[in-house]
FIDO-991674 format. One record per residue (C-alpha): residue in three letters; x, y, z. Coordinates in steps of 0.2 Angstrom, whole numbers, padded with zeros to 4 digits, always signed. Each point is the difference from the previous one (the first is absolute). Layout:
# residues N
ALAXYZ
...
# end
This chain:
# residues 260
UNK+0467+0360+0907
UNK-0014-0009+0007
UNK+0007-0017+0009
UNK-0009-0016-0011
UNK-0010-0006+0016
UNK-0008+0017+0002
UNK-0009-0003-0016
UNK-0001-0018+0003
UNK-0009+0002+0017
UNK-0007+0018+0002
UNK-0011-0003+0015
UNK+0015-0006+0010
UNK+0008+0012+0012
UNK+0016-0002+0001
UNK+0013+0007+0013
UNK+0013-0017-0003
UNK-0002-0011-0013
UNK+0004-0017+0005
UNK-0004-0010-0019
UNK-0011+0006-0014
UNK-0001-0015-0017
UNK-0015+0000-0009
UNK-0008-0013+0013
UNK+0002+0010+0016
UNK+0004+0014+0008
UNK+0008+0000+0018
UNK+0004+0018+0010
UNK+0000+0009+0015
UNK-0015+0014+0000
UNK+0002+0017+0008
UNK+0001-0005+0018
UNK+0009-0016-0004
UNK-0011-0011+0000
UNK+0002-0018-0010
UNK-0011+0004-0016
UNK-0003-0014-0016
UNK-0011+0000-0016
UNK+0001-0016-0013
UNK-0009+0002-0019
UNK-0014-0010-0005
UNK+0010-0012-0008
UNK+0011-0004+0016
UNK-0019-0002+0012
UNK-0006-0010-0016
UNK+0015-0013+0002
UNK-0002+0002+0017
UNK+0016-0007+0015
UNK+0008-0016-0004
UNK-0003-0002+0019
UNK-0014+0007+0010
UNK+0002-0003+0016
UNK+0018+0003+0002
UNK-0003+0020-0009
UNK-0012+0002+0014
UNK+0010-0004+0013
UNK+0012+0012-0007
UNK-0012+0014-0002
UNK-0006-0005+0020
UNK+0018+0003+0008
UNK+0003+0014-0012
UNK-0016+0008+0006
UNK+0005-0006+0019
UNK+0016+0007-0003
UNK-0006+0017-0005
UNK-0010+0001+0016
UNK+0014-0002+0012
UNK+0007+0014+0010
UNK+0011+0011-0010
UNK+0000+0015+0011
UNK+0019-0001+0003
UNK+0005-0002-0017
UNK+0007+0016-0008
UNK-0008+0003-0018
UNK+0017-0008-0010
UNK-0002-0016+0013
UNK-0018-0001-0002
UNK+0001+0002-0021
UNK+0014-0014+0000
UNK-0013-0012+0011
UNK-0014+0003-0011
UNK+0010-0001-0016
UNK+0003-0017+0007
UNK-0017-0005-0002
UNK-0003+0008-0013
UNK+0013-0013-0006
UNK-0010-0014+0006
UNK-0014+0005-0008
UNK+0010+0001-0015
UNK+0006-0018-0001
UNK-0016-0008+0004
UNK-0007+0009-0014
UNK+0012-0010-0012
UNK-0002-0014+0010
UNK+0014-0001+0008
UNK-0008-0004+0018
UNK+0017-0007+0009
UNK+0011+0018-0004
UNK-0018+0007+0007
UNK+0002-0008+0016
UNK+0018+0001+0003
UNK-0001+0020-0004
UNK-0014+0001+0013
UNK+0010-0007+0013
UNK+0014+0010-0003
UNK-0013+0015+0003
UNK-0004-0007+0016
UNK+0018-0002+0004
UNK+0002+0020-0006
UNK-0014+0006+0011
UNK+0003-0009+0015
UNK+0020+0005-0001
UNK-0006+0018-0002
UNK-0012-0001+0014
UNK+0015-0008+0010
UNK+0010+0017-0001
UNK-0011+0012+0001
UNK-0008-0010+0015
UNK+0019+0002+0009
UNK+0001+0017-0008
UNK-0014+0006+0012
UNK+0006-0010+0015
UNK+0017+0005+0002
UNK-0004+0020-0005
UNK-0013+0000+0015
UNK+0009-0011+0010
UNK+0016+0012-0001
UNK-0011+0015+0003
UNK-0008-0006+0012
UNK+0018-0004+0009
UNK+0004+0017-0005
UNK-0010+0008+0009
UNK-0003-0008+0015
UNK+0021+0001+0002
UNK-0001+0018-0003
UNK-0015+0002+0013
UNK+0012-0010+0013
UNK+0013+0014-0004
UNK-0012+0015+0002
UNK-0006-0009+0017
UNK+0017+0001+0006
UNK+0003+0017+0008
UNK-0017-0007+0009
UNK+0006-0015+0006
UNK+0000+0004+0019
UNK-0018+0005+0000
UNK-0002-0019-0011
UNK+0009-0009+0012
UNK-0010+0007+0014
UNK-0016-0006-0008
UNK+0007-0018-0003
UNK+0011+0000+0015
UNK+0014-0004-0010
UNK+0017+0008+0001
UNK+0006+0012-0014
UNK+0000-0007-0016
UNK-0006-0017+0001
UNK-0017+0000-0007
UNK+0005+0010-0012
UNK+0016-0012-0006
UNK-0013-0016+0000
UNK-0015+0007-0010
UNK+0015+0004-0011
UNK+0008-0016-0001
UNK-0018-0007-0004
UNK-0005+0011-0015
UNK+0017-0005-0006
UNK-0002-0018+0004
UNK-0016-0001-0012
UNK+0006+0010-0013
UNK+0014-0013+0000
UNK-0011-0014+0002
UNK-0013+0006-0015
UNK+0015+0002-0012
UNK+0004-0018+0003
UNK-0016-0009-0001
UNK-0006+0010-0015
UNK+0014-0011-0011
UNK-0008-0017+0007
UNK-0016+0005+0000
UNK-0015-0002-0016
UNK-0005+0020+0002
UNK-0012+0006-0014
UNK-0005+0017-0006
UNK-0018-0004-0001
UNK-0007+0005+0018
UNK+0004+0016-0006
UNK+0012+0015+0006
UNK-0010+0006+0016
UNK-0001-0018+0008
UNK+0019-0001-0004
UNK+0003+0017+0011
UNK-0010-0006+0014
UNK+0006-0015+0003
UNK+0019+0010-0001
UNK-0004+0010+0010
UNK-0009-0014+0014
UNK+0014-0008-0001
UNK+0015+0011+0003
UNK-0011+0009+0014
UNK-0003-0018+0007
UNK+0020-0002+0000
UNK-0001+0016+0008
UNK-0011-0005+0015
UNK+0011-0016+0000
UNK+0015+0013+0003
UNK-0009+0008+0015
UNK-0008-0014+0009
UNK+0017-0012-0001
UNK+0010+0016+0009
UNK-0015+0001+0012
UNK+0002-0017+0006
UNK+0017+0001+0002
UNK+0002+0015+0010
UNK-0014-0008+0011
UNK+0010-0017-0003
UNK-0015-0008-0005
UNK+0011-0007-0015
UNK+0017-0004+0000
UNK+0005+0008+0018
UNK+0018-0003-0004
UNK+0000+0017-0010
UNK-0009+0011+0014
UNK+0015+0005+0006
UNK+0010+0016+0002
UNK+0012-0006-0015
UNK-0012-0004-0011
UNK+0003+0013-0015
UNK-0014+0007-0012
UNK+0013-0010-0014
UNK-0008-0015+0010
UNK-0017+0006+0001
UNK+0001+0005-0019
UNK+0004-0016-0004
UNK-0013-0012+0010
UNK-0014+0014-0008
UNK+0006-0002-0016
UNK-0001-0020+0002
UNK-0018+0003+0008
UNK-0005+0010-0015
UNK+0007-0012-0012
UNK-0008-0013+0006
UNK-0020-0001-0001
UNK-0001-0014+0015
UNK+0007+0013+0013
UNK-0019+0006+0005
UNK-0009-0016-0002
UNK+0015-0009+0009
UNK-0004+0011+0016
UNK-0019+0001-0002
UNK+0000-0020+0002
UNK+0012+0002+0013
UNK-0010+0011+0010
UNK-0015-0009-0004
UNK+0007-0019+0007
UNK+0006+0011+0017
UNK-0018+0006+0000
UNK-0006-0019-0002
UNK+0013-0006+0011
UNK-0007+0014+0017
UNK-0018-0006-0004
# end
């Protein structure tokens, strides 16, 4: 049996149907896009308000254009089923359930982006960790040849860079609860800039077991009793923390100053 808005509105695609009356037809086309028709009689009589069913169709049409390249296919027909909605109530006048389904399609989106945003953090971020821990564990039968080059005894190096990438795992998990992240920028921005910083808490790692051992920082800890459990730890703080670098940069900087 033919459905009644087939032969009501035969030139409509229709992949969801959203409302059909003898008015108006609202649906989603084949690649779910927000589509409308009203009859002759509907565009005679015209909207009881012209100028709010504009601003509807605007933010629908806005809405539409936004970034969806996170959503999967059932997330991204529930948003534009949405506003289908709203597009449904403004054409039975109904302006204010128009606006107030629009917002919750904003709110939909923007919690979507949300996850998917932390999604793509904390998967490369944990990679990232992953491998550069497993790196260190490979470099370990090496680790007196590494120590020559630094000139730094057995494992240390090797125990700070580790403390570091562990620090900024750390300290990425954390601040992705606090912080506004969005989906938007796009997967590959979100890789890059997990992977600059855990390799940034990584340099943080080495260069804070540098300075100790050439008691540059915290000379207390150059000392024969100094463990790599203590070493592990200050890297991990260094890598954790993203004033660590900048701290020392302006430190060396105003010693710099203060010669000249």
């Amino acid at each position: 049996m033919v459905p009644e808005y087939k032969s009501r509105w035969p030139d409509v695609e229709v992949n969801y149907l959203v409302i059909s009356t003898g008015d108006y037809i609202v649906c989603l086309d084949g690649e779910l896009n927000v589509d409308w028709k009203t009859s002759d009689e509907y565009d005679k009589n015209g909207h009881s308000d012209e100028v709010e069913f504009n601003k509807i169709l605007n933010n629908v049409a806005l809405f539409e254009s936004r970034p969806q390249h996170h959503l999967n296919n059932e997330n991204k027909k529930s948003f534009r089923r949405m506003l289908g909605e709203s597009v449904a109530r403004a054409l039975a006048h109904d302006y204010k359930s128009a606006e107030s389904i629009l917002v919750q399609a904003q709110e939909f989106l923007l919690d979507r982006s949300r996850e998917k945003s932390r999604e793509w953090y904390l998967t490369t971020s944990a990679v990232s960790t992953i491998i550069i821990c497993l790196v260190i564990f490979i470099l370990l039968p090496f680790r007196d040849e590494i120590s020559l080059c630094f000139g730094i005894k057995n494992l240390d190096i090797l125990v700070s860079i580790l403390g570091g990438t562990i620090g900024a795992f750390i300290s990425i998990t954390l601040r992705l609860g606090k912080s506004s992240v969005e989906a938007d920028s796009g997967f590959y921005l979100h890789v890059l800039e997990s992977i600059a910083r855990t390799s940034a808490g990584s340099v943080a790692g080495i260069l804070s077991g540098v300075l100790i051992k050439l008691g540059i920082v915290m000379p207390a800890f150059n000392t024969q009793d100094s463990t790599l459990l203590t070493l592990f730890a200050i890297g991990f703080v260094a890598g954790a923390s993203e004033r660590f670098i900048p701290s020392f940069i302006s430190k060396i900087e105003k010693e710099e100053t203060t010669n000249e």
